[in-house]
C-alpha positions as CSV (number, residue, x, y, z in Angstrom):
1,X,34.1,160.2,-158.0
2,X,33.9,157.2,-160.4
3,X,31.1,155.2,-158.4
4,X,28.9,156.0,-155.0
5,X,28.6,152.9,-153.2
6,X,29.9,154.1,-149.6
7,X,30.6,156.9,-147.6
8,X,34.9,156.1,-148.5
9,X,33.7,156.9,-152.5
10,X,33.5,160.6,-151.4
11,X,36.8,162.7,-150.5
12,X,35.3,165.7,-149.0
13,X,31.7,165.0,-147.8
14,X,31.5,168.9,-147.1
15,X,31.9,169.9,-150.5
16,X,29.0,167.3,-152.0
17,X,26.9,168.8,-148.8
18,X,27.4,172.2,-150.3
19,X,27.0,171.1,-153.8
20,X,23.2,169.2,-153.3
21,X,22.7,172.6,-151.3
22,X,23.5,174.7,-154.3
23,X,21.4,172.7,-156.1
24,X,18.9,173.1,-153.8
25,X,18.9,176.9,-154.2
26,X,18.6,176.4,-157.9
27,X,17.8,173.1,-159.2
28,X,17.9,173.7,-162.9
29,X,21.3,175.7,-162.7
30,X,23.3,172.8,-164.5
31,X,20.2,171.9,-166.6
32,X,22.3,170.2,-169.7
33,X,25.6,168.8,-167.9
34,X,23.4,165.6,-168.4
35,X,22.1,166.0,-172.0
36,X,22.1,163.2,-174.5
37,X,23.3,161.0,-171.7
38,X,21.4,157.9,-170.0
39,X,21.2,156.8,-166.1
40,X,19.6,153.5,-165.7
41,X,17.6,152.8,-162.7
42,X,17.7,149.1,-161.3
43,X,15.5,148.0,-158.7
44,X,15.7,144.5,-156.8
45,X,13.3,145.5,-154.4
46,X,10.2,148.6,-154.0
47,X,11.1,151.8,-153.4
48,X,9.8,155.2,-153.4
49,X,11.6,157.9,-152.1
50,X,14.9,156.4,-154.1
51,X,13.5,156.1,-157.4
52,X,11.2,159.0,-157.3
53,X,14.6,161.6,-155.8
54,X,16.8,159.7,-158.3
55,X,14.3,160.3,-161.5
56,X,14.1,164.3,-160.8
57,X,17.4,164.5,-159.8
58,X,18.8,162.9,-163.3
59,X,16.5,165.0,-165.3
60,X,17.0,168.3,-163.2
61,X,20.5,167.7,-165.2
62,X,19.4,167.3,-168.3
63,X,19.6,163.2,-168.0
64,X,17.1,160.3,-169.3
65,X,16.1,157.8,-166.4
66,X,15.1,154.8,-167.1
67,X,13.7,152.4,-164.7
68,X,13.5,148.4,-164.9
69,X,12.3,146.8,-161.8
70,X,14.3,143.4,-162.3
71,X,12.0,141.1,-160.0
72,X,8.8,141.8,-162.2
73,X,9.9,143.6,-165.6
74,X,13.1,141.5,-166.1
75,X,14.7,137.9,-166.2
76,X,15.7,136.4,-162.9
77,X,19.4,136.9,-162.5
78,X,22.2,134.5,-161.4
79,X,24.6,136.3,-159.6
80,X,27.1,133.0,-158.6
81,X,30.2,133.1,-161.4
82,X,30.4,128.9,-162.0
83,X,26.9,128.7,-161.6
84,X,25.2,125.8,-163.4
85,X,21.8,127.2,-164.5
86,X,19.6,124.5,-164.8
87,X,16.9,125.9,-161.6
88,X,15.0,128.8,-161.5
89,X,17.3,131.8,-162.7
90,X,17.2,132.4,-166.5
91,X,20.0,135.4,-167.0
92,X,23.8,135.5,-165.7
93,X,24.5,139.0,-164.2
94,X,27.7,139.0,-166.7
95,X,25.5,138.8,-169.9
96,X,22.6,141.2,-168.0
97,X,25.6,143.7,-166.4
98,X,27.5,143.8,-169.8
99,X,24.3,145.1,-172.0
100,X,23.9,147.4,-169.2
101,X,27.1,148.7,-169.9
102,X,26.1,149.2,-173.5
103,X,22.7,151.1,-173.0
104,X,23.7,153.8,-169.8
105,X,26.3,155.9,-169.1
106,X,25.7,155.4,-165.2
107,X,24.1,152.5,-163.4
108,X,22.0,153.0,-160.6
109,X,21.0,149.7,-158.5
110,X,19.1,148.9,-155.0
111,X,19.4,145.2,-153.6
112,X,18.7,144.2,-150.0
113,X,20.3,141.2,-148.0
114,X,18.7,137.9,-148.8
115,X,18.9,137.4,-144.7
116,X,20.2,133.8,-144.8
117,X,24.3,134.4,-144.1
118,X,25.6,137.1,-143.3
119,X,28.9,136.3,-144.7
120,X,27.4,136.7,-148.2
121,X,25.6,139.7,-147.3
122,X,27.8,141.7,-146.2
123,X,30.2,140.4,-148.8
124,X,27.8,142.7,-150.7
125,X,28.6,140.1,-153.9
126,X,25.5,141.5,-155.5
127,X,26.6,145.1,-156.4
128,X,30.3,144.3,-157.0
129,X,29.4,142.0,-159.7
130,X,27.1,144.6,-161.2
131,X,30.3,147.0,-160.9
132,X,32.8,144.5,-162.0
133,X,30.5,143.5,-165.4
134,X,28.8,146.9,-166.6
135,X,31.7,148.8,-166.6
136,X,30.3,152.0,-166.2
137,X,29.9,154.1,-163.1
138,X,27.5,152.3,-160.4
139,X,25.9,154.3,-157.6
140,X,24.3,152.6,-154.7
141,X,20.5,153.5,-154.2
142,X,21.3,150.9,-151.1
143,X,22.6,147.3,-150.9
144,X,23.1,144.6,-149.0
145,X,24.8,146.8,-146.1
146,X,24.6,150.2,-146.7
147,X,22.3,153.1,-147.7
148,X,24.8,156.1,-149.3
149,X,22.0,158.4,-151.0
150,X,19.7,158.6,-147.8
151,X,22.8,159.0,-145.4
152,X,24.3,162.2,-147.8
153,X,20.6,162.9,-147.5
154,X,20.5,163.2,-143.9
155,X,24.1,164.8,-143.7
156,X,22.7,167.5,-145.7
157,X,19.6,167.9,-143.7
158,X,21.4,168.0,-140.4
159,X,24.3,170.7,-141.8
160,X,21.2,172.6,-143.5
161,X,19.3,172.8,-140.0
162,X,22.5,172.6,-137.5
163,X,24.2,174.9,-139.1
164,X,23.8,177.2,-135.9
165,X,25.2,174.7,-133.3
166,X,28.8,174.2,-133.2
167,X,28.9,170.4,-132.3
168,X,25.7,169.1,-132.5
169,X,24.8,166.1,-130.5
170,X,23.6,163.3,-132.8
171,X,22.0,160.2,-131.6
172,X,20.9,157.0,-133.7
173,X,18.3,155.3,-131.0
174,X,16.7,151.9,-132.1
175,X,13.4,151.6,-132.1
176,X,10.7,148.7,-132.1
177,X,9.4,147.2,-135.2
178,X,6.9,144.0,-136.2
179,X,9.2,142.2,-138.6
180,X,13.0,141.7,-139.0
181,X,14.8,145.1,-140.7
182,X,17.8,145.2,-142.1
183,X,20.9,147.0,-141.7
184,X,21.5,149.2,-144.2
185,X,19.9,152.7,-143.3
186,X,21.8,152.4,-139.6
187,X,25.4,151.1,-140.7
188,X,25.0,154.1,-143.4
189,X,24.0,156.6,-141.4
190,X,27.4,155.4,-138.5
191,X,29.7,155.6,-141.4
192,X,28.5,159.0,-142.7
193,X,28.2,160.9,-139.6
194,X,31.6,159.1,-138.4
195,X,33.5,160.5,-141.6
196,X,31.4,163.6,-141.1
197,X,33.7,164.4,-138.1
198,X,31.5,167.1,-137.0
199,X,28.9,166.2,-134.5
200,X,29.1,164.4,-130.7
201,X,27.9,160.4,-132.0
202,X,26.1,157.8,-130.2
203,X,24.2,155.2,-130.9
204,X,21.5,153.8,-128.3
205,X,19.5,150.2,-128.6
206,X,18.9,147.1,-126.5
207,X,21.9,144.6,-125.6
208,X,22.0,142.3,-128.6
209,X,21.6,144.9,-131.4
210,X,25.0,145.7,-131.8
211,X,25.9,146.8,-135.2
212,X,29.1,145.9,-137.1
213,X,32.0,147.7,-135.5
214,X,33.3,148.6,-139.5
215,X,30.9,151.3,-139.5
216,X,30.1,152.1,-135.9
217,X,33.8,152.7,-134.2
218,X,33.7,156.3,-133.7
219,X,30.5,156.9,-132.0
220,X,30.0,156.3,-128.4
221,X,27.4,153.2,-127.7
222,X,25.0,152.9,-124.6
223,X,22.0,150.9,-124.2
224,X,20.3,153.4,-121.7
225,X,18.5,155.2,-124.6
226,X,17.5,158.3,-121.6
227,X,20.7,158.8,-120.8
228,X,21.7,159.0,-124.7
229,X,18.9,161.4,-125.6
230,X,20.3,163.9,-123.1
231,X,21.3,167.2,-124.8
232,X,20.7,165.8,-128.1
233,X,20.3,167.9,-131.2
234,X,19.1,165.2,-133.4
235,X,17.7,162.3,-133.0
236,X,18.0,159.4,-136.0
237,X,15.0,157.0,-135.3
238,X,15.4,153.6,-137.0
239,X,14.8,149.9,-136.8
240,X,17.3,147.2,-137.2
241,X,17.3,143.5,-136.4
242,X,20.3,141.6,-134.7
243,X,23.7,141.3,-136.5
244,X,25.4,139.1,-134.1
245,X,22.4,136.4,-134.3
246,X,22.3,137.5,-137.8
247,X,18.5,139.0,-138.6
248,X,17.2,137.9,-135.3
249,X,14.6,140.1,-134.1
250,X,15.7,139.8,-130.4
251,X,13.2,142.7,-128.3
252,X,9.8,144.3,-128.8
253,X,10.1,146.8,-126.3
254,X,7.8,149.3,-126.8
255,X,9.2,152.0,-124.4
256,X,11.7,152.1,-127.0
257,X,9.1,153.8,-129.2
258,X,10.1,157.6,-129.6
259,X,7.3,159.8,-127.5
260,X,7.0,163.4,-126.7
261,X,8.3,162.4,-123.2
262,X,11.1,161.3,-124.4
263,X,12.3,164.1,-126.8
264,X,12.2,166.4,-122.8
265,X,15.1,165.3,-122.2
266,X,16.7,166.4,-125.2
267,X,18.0,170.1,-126.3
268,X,14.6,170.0,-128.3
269,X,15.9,167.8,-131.1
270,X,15.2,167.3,-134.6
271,X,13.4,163.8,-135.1
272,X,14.6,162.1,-138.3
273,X,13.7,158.9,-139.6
274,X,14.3,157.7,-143.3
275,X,10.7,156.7,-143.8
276,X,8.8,155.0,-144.4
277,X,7.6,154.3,-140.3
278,X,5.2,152.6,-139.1
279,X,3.8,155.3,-136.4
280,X,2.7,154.7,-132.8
281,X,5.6,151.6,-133.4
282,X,8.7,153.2,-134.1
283,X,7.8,156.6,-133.6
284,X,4.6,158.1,-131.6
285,X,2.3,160.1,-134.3
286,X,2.3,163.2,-132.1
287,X,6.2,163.5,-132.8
288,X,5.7,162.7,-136.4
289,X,3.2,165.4,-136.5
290,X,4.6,167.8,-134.1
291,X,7.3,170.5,-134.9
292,X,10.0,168.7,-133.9
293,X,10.1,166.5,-136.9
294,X,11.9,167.2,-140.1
295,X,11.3,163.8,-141.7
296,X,9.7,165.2,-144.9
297,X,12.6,168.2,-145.0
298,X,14.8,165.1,-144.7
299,X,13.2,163.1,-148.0
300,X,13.0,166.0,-149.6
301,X,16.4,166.4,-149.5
302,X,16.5,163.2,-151.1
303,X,16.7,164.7,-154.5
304,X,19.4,167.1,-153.7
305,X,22.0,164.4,-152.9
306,X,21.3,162.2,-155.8
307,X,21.8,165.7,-158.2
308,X,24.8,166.2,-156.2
309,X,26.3,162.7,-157.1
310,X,24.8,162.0,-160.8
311,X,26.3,165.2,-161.1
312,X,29.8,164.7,-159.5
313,X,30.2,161.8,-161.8
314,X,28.7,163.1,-164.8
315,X,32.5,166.1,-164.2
316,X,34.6,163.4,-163.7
């Protein structure tokens, strides 16, 4: 794997399953593969599950993380290649990229969508140019579009805890939120579980909040979010605003809101959610709370997919 930036990065999405597993089981078991080696750590916006799973993981292997949160710690970057810099950006991402290049052996970034076109969002312009200048392995800890770490993440969790049910029946339901929420966590997790191959897929959520069809074809789509919660094994709680009217936040249906009532209906499924949630808004705090949940097995799982990937790249 030279670079994680999507779920088409990874050839066999079983064997990096069974790989963060492994290294679940023994964490320290390839404790120098990354010795004398750097991973730098990149972040565009907060985060804490990312940069907390993504420090351990790199030194679980032997590897130095460093961290530079670029808004606060860093010069603000231009990112346009025939930009004229005479506003409010001070560095090219060239010159920045380039040195990056120099200090790590792997590159680790997190951006979001800027949420003024769409086009250059999911262009994801950002991340390629940080690919195309540092050249040096980039992994994804999410962009503009697309959220690989937490989606191996989840994979993980559901293969760890499904591994009893043949097929399981997976279901992404959207849920209400306060503000407008990207994209990323929801097109990740339709790509992954799509290339996954091994689970019944839908994905539930008012008329309007229709994801991308790139990372959705595949999975059966209904808005009757009862009917889709029927049988279900797992259920993927999650927020996202509009793509068609393009970060639009178009409902604020609160029966939408994940209860106890509605998990009846399912084949008492696992409640996942990336975190963090706002509870008793996206999801009731008696599910949260109750043993149907596996959101903190799910984070925790956080760290074994960023060891599996650091360290996939690290044998290459």
């Amino acid at each position: 794997m030279k670079q994680f930036i999507s779920a088409h990065d990874v050839t066999d999405i079983e064997s990096l399953v069974q790989t963060a597993l492994a290294y679940k089981a023994n964490p320290f078991k390839n404790n120098t593969l990354g010795s004398g080696k750097r991973i730098g750590c990149i972040f565009m916006n907060p985060s804490m599950r990312t940069r907390l799973s993504t420090q351990i993981a790199a030194k679980n292997l032997g590897m130095e993380a460093i961290v530079l949160n670029a808004g606060g710690e860093g010069w603000s970057l231009e990112f346009e290649d025939d930009a004229i810099m005479n506003g409010t950006t001070v560095e090219h991402i060239k010159d920045a990229a380039r040195v990056f290049g120099q200090y790590f052996d792997i590159l680790a970034l997190r951006s979001f969508p800027a949420f003024k076109n769409r086009d250059d969002d999911y262009s994801e312009h950002i991340i390629k140019q940080v690919i195309k200048y540092s050249g040096i392995p980039v992994i994804s800890l999410e962009s503009a579009t697309l959220h690989p770490l937490q989606s191996l993440a989840d994979i993980v969790t559901m293969n760890e805890l499904g591994s009893a049910i043949k097929r399981p029946k997976v279901v992404l339901t959207w849920a209400p939120h306060i503000k407008s929420i990207p994209h990323c966590v929801s097109n990740s997790f339709a790509q992954w579980v799509n290339k996954w191959g091994k689970a019944d897929f839908v994905i539930t959520h008012p008329e309007g909040y229709e994801l991308n069809e790139d990372y959705t074809n595949g999975a059966t789509i209904t808005h009757n979010q009862n009917e889709a919660l029927e049988g279900a094994d797992f259920v993927y709680v999650k927020n996202w605003s509009s793509y068609k009217d393009y970060g639009a936040l178009l409902s604020y249906d609160s029966s939408w809101m994940l209860t106890q009532k509605h998990l009846e209906k399912t084949n008492d499924a696992k409640v996942m959610h990336c975190l963090p949630v706002r509870r008793n808004v996206e999801l009731s705090g008696e599910v949260l709370d109750g043993p149907n949940s596996i959101v903190t097995h799910q984070a925790g799982n956080r760290v074994w997919a960023a060891q599996a990937v650091i360290s996939n790249i690290l044998k290459r």
